[in-house]
C-alpha positions as a LaTeX table, in Angstrom:
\begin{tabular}{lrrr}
\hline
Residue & $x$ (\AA) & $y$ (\AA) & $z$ (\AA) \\
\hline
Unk1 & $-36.09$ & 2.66 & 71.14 \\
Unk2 & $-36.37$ & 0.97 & 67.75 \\
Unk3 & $-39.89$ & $-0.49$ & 66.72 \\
Unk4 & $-39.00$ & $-4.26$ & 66.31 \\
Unk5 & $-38.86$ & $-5.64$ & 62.90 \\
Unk6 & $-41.39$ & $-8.64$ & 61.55 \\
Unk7 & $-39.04$ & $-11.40$ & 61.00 \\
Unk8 & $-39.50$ & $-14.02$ & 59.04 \\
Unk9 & $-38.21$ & $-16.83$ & 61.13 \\
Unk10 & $-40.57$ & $-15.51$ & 64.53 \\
Unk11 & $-43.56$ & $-15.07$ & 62.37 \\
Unk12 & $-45.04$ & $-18.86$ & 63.16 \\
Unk13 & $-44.05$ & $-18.54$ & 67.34 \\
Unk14 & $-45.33$ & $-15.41$ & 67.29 \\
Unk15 & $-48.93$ & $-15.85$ & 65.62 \\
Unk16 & $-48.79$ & $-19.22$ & 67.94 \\
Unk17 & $-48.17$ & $-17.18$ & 71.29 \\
Unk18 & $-50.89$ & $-14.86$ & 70.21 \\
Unk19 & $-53.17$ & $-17.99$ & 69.49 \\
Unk20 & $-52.72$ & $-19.51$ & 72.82 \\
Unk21 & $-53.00$ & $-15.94$ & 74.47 \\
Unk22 & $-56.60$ & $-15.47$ & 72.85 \\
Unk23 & $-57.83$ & $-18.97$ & 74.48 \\
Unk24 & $-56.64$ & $-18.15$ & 77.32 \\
Unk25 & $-58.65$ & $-14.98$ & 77.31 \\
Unk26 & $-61.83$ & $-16.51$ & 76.25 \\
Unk27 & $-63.31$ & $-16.45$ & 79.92 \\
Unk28 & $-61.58$ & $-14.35$ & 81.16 \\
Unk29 & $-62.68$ & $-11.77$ & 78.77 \\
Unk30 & $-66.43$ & $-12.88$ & 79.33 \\
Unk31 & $-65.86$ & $-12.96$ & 83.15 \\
Unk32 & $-64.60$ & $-9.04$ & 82.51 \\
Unk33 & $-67.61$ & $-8.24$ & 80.51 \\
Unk34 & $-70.09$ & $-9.40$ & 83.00 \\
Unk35 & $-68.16$ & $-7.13$ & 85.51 \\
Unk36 & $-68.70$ & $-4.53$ & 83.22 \\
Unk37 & $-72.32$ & $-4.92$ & 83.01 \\
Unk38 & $-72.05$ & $-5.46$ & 79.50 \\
Unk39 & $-72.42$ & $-8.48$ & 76.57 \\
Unk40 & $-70.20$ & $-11.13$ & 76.90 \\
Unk41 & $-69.51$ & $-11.14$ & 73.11 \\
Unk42 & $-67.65$ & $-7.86$ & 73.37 \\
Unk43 & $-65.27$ & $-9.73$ & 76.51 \\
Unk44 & $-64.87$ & $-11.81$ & 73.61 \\
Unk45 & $-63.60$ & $-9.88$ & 71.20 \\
Unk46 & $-61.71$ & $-7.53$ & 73.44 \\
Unk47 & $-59.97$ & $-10.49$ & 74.17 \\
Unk48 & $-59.44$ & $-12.53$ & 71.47 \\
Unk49 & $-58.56$ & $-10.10$ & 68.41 \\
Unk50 & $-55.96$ & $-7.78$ & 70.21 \\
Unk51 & $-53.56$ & $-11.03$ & 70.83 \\
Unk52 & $-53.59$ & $-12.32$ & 67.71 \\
Unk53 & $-53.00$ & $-9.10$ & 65.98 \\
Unk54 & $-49.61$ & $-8.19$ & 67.80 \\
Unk55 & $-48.79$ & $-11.55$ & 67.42 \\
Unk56 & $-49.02$ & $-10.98$ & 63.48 \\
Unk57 & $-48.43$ & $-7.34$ & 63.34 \\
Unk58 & $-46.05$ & $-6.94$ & 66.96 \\
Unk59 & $-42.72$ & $-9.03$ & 67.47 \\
Unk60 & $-41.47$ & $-8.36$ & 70.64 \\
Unk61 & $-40.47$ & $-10.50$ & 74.21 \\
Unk62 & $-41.46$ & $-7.27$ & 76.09 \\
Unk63 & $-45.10$ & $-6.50$ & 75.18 \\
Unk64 & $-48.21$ & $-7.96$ & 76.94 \\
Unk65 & $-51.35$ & $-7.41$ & 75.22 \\
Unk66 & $-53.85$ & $-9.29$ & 77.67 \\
Unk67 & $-57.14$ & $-8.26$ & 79.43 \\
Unk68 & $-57.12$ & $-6.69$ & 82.87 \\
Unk69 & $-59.70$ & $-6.06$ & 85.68 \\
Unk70 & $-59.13$ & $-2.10$ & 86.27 \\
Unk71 & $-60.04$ & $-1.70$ & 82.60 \\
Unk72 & $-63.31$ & $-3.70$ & 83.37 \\
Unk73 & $-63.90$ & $-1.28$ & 86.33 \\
Unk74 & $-63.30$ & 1.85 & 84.58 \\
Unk75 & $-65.74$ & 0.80 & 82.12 \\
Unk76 & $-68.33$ & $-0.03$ & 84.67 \\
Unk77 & $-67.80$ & 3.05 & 86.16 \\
Unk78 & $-67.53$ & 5.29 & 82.77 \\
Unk79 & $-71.22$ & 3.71 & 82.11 \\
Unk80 & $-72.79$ & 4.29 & 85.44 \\
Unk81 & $-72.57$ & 8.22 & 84.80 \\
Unk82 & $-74.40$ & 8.01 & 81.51 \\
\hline
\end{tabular}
């Protein structure tokens, strides 16, 4: 498969969707964090910077870059051993 090309014409609905993405993540992201026993601020960023860089650097209708719970778990579980 072809890595998509940065058009142009997408650029603006693709730096929006990533945007509106990010805000959506904002509590979500903390909400994660907190299950992970860690800051909040790194929720945060883990969910905030990720969207708006593929929807700068990424153009494509197939990829989700979003937060998710199992990655939350594994974390809290990846820290409970040390």
């Amino acid at each position: 498969m072809n890595k998509p090309k940065l058009q142009k014409k997408s650029a603006i609905s693709d730096t929006i969707a990533g945007l509106t993405v990010a805000l959506v993540n904002i509590p979500e992201g903390m909400a994660y964090s907190i299950v992970a026993r860690i800051n909040p601020l790194f929720g945060l960023y883990a969910g905030i910077i990720p969207p708006i860089m593929a929807g700068l650097f990424a153009s494509s209708t197939f990829m989700v870059v979003t937060l998710t719970n199992e990655t939350a778990l594994m974390t809290v579980s990846l820290l409970d051993e040390m």
